[in-house]
KEKE-3310 file (N, C-alpha, C; in steps of 0.2 Angstrom, whole numbers, plus 5000, padded with zeros to 4 digits):
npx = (5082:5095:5089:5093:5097:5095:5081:5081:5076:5071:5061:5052:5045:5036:5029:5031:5024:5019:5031:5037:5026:5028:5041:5041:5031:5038:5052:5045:5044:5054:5062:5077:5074:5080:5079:5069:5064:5059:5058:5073:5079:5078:5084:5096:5101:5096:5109:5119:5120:5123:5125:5113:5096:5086:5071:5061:5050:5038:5030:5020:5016:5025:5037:5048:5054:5043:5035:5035:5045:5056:5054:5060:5071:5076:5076:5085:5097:5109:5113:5102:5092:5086:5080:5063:5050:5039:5023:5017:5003:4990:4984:4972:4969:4968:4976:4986:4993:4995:5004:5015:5018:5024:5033:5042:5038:5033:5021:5009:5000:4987:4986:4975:4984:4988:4997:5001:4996:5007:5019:5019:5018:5030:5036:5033:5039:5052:5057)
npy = (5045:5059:5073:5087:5082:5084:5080:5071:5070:5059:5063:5056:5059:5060:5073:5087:5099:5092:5088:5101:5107:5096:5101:5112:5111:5101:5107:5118:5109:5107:5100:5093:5093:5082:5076:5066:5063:5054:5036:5030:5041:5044:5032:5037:5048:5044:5035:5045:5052:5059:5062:5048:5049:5049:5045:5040:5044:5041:5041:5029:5029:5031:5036:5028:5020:5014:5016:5006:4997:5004:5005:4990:4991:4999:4991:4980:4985:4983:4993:5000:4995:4998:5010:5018:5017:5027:5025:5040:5043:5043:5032:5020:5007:4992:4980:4984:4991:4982:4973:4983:4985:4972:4973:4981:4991:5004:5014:5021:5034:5042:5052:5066:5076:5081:5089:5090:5076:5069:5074:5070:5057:5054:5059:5049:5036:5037:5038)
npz = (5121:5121:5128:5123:5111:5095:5084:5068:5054:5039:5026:5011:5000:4983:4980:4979:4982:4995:5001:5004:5015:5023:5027:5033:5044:5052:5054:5061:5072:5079:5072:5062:5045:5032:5015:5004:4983:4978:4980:4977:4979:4992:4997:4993:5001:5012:5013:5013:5024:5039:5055:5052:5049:5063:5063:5049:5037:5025:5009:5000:4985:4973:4958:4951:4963:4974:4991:4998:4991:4994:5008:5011:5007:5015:5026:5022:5023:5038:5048:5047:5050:5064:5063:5063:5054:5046:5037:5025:5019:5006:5006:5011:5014:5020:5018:5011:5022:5031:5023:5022:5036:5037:5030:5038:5041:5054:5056:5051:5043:5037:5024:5020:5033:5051:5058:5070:5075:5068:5072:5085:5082:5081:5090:5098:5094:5093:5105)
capx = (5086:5094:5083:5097:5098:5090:5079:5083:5070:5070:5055:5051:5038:5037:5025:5036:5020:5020:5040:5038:5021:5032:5047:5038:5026:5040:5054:5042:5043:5061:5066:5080:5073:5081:5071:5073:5059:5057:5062:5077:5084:5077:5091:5103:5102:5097:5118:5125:5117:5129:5124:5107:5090:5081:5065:5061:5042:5038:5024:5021:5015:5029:5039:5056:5053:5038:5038:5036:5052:5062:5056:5062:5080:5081:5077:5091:5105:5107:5113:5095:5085:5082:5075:5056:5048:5032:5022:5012:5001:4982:4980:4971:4968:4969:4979:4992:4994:4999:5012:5021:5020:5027:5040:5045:5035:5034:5016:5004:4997:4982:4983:4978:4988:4986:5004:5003:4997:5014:5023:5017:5020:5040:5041:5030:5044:5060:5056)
capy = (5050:5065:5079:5092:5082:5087:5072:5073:5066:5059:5062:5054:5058:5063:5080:5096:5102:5089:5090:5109:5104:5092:5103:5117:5108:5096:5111:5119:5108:5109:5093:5094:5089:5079:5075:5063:5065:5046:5028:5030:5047:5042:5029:5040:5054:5043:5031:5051:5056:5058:5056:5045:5050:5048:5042:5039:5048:5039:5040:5022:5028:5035:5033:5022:5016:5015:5018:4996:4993:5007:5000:4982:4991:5000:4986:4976:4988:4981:5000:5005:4993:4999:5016:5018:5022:5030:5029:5046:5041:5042:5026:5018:4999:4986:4974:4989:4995:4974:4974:4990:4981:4965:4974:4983:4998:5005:5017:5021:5040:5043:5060:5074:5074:5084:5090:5086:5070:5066:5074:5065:5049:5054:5058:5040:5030:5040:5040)
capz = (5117:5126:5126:5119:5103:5089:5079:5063:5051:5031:5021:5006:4997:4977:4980:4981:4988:5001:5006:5008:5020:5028:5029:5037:5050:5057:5054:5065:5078:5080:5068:5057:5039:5026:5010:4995:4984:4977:4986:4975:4981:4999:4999:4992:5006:5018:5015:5015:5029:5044:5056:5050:5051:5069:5058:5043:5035:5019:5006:4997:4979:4972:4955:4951:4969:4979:4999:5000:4988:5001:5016:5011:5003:5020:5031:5020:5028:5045:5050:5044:5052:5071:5061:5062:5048:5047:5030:5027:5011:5002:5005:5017:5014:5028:5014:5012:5028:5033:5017:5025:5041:5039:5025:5043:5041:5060:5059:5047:5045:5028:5020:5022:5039:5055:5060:5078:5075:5065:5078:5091:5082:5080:5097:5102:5089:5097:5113)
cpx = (5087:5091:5086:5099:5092:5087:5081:5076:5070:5063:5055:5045:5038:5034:5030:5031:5020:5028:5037:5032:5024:5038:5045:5035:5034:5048:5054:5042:5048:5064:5072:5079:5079:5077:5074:5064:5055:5058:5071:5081:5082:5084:5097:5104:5102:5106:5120:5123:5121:5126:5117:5102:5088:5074:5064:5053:5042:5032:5024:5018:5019:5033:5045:5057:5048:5039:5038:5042:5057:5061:5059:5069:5082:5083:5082:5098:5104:5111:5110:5089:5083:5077:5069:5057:5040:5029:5015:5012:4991:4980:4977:4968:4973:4977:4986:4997:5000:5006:5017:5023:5025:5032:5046:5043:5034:5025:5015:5000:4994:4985:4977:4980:4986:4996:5006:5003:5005:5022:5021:5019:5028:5040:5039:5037:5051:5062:5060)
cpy = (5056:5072:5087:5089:5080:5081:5072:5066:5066:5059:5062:5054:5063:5069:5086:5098:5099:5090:5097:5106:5103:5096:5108:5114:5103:5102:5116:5116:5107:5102:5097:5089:5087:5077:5072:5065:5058:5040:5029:5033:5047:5039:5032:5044:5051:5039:5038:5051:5056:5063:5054:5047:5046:5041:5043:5041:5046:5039:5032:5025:5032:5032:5029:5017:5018:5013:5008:4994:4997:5006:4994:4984:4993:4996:4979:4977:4986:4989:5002:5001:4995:5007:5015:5021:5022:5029:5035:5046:5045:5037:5022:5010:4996:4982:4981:4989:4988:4974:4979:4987:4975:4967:4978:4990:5000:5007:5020:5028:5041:5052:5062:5073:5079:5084:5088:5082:5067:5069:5069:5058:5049:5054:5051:5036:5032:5041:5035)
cpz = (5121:5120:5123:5113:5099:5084:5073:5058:5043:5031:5014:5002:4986:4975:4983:4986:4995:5006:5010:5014:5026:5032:5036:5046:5055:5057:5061:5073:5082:5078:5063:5050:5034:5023:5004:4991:4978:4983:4985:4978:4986:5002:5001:4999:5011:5022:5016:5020:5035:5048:5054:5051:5059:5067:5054:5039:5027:5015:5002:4990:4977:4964:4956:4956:4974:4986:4999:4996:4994:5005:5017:5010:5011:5027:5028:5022:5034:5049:5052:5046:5059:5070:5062:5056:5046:5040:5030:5019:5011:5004:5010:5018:5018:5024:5014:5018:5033:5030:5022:5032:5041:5034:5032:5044:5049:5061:5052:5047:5036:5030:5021:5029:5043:5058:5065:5079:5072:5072:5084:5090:5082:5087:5099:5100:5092:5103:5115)
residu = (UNK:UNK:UNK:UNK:UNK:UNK:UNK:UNK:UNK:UNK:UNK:UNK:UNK:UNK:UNK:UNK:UNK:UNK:UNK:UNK:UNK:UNK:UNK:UNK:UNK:UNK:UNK:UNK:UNK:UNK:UNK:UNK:UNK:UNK:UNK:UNK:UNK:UNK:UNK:UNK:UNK:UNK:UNK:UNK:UNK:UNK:UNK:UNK:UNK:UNK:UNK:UNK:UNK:UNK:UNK:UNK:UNK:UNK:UNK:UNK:UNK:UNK:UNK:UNK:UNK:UNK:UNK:UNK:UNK:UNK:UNK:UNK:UNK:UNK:UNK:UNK:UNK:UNK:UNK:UNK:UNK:UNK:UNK:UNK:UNK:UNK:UNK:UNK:UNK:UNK:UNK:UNK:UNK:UNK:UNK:UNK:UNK:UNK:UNK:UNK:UNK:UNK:UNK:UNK:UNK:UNK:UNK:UNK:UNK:UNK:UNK:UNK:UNK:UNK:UNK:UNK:UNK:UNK:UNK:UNK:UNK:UNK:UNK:UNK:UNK:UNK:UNK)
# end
């Protein structure tokens, strides 16, 4: 990726408080946010999105669509499959963590989160 363009990162998580968190910390780091704030409205934003998210930062419990049915919708667009997609959850069971992988999940980060570790994993998946 050249080094004068700007990442651009979706986050999908259904916590206002977490968006803002997220918008802040990764805004912070010189990312351009986008934000849906289910799986549903992840999709939407992520087919408008022009040009497409960099990476993709998902929570898996969420309502109308949890982070494991939007990882499967977005690895069903072949556009939207060479994305990474991170999920940044509560959860932290092994039997989870596998599901999200083999659904095409990229990386794995439990709540409560450390900002530079999430940074660090965008710039590890975009490198």
């Amino acid at each position: 990726m050249a080094d004068n363009q700007i990442v651009r990162v979706l986050t999908v998580d259904d916590s206002r408080t977490m968006q803002g968190v997220l918008r802040k910390a990764l805004a912070g780091a010189g990312y351009e946010v986008i934000q849906g704030e289910d799986g549903v409205e992840g999709l939407e934003v992520l087919e408008a999105a022009s040009p497409p998210p960099h990476v993709i930062i998902t929570d898996i419990n969420m309502p109308r669509m949890d982070g494991f049915q939007f990882i499967e919708a977005v690895r069903a667009v072949s556009v939207f499959r060479h994305i990474p997609i991170i999920c940044l959850t509560t959860e932290t069971d092994e039997e989870k963590k596998n599901r999200a992988r083999a659904l095409g999940a990229t990386g794995w980060i439990a709540k409560p989160f450390n900002a530079e570790k999430l940074v660090w994993a965008i710039r590890r998946v975009t490198a």
